[in-house]
C-alpha positions as CSV (number, residue, x, y, z in Angstrom):
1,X,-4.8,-50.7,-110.3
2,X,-3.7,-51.2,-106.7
3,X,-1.4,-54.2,-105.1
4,X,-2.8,-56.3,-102.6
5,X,-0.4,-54.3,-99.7
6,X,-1.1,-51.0,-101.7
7,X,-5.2,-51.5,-101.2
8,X,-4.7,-52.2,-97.2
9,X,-2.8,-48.8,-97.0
10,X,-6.1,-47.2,-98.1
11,X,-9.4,-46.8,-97.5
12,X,-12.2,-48.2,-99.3
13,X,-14.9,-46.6,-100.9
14,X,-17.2,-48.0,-97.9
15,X,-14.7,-47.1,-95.4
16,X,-13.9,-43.4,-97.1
17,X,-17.9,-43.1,-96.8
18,X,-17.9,-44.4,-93.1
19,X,-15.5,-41.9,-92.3
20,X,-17.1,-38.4,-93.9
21,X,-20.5,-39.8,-92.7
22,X,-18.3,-39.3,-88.9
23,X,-17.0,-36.0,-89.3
24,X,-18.5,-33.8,-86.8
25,X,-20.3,-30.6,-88.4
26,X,-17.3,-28.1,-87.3
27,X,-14.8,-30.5,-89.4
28,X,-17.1,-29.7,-92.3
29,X,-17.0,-26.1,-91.8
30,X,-13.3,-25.9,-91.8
31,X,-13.4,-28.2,-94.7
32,X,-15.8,-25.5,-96.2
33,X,-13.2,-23.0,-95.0
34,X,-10.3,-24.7,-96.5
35,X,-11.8,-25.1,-99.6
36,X,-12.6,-21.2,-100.1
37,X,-9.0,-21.0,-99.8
38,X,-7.8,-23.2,-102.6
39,X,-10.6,-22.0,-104.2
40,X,-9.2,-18.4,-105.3
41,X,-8.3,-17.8,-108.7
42,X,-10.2,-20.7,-109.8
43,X,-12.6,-19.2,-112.9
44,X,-14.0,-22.6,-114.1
45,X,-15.0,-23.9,-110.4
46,X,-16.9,-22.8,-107.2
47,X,-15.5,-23.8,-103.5
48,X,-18.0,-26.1,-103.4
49,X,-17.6,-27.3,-106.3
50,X,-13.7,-28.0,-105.2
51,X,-14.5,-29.8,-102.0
52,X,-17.7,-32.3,-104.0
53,X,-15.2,-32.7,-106.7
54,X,-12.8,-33.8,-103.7
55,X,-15.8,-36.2,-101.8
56,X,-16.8,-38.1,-105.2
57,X,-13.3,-38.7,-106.4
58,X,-12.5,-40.4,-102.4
59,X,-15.7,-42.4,-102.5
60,X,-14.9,-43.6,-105.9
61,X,-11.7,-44.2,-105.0
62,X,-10.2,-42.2,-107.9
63,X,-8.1,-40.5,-105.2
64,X,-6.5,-42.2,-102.3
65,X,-7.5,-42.0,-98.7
66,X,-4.0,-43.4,-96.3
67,X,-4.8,-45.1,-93.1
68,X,-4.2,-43.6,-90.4
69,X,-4.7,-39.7,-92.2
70,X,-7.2,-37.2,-90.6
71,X,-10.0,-36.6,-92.6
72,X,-9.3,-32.5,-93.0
73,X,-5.4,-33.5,-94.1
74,X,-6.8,-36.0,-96.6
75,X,-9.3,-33.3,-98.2
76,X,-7.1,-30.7,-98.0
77,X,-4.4,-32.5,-100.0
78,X,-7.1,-33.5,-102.3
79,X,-8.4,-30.2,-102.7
80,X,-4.8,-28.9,-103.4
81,X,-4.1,-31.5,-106.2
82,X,-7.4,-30.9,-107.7
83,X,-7.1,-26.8,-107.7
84,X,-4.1,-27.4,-108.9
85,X,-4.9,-29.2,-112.1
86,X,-7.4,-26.8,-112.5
87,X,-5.4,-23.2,-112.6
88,X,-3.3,-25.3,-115.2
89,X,-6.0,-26.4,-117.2
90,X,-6.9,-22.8,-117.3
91,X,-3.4,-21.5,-117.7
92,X,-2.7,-23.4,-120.4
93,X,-5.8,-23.1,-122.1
94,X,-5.8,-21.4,-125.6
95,X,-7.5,-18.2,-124.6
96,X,-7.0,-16.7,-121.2
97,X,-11.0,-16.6,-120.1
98,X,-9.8,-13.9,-117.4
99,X,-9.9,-11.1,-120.6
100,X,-12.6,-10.0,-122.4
101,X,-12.1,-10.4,-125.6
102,X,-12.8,-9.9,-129.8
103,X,-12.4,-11.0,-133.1
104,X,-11.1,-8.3,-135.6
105,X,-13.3,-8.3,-137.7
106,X,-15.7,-6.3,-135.0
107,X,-15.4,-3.0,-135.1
108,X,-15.9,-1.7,-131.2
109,X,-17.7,1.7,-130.8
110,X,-16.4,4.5,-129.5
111,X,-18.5,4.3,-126.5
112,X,-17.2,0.6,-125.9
113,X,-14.4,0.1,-123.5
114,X,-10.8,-1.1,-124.9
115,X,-11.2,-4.9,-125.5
116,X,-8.2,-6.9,-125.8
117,X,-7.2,-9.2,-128.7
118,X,-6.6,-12.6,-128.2
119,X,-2.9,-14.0,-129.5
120,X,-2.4,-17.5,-129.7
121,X,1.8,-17.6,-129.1
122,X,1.6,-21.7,-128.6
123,X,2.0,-23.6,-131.9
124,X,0.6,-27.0,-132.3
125,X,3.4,-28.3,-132.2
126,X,4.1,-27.1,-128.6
127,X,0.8,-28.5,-127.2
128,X,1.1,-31.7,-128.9
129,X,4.8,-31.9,-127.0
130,X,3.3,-30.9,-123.8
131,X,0.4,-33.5,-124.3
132,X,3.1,-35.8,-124.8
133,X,5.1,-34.7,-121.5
134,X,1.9,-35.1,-119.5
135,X,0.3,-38.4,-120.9
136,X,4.5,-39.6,-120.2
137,X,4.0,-38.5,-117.0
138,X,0.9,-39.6,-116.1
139,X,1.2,-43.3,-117.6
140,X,4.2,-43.0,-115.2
141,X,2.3,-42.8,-112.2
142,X,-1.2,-43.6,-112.8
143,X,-0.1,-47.4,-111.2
144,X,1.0,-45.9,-107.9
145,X,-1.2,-43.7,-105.6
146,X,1.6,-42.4,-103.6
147,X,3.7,-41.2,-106.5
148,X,1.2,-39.5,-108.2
149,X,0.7,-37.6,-104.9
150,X,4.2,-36.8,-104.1
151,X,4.1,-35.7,-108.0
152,X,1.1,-33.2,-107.4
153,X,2.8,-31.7,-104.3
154,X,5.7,-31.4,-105.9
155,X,4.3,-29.7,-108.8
156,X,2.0,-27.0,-106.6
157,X,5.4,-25.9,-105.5
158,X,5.7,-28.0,-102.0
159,X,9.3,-29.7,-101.2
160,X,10.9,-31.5,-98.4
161,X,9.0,-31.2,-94.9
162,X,6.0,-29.6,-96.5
163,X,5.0,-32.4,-98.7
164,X,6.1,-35.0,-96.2
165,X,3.7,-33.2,-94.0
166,X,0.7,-33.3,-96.7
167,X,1.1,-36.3,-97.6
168,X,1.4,-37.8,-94.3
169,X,4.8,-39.4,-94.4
170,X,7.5,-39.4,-91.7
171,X,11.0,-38.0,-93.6
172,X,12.2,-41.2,-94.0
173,X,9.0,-42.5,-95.7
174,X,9.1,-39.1,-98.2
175,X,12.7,-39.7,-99.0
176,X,12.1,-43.2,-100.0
177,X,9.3,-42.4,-102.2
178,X,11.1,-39.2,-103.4
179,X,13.8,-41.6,-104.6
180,X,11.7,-44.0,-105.9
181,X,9.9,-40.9,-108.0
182,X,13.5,-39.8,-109.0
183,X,14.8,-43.5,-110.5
184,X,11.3,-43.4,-112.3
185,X,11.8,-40.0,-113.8
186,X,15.6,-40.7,-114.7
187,X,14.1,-44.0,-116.7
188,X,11.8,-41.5,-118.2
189,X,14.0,-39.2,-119.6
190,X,16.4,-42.1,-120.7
191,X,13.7,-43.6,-122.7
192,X,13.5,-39.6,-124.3
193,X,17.0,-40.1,-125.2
């Protein structure tokens, strides 16, 4: 849940709606645009799909909307965090859904092209530690909008004037949340100890 000062940086739900209800029909086509971008690779979700994924979670205020941002930088961003937690959910999915696939107890026929087996290398052990990793993580961030931004960015591989620039922060405003990320990491990791 939001602070009092943390809800005035934001828009509301009303205010989120106010503001795609104004974008002008070529906004939306480069919104359409951008989301085919961020779209590729994705096997579990359509462009479209990515940008009305994006819409719903602003309007339900799931995902923050700062004053002050352009409506194309705010999807965009959104669109990246949400693509992003989808290659991963796919990428670290048991079986790589890119292969075709078999069991071994089918036999293919000769006339059958080569299928590929599926190996699972992961133990349970290592998902239940990366479960662990991620619900630390998340239960880190899931209080503040901004961190859990700067901590998507920084996971899709953006650093230093990038994500400033993606999240909308002057340098001096990205450092300070950087930091702030940083101290709550190093508590993190202290509590691992």
């Amino acid at each position: 849940m939001r602070t009092r000062s943390e809800k005035h940086e934001y828009l509301s739900g009303a205010e989120v709606e106010a503001a795609l209800n104004a974008m002008p029909p070529a906004d939306w086509e480069r919104a359409r645009s951008l989301a085919r971008e961020r779209a590729v690779g994705l096997t579990e979700m359509s462009s479209d799909d990515l940008l009305h994924k994006v819409v719903e979670k602003l309007l339900g205020e799931d995902r923050g909307w700062r004053r002050g941002v352009p409506a194309l930088v705010t999807l965009a961003t959104a669109m990246d965090g949400v693509a992003f937690n989808e290659r991963k959910k796919v990428k670290n999915a048991p079986i790589d859904s890119r292969r075709q696939t078999t069991t071994l107890d089918e036999a293919p026929e000769d006339d059958e092209p080569h299928l590929d087996y599926a190996v699972e290398l992961n133990t349970p052990e290592d998902y239940a530690a990366a479960q662990e990793l991620f619900d630390a993580l998340e239960e880190l961030v899931t209080s503040d909008q901004e961190l859990e931004d700067l901590l998507t960015v920084r996971m899709e591989g953006l650093s230093g004037p990038e994500a400033a620039a993606a999240l909308g922060l002057d340098q001096k405003q990205f450092d300070a949340l950087r930091k702030k990320l940083e101290r709550k990491l190093a508590s993190l990791q202290q509590k691992g100890q």
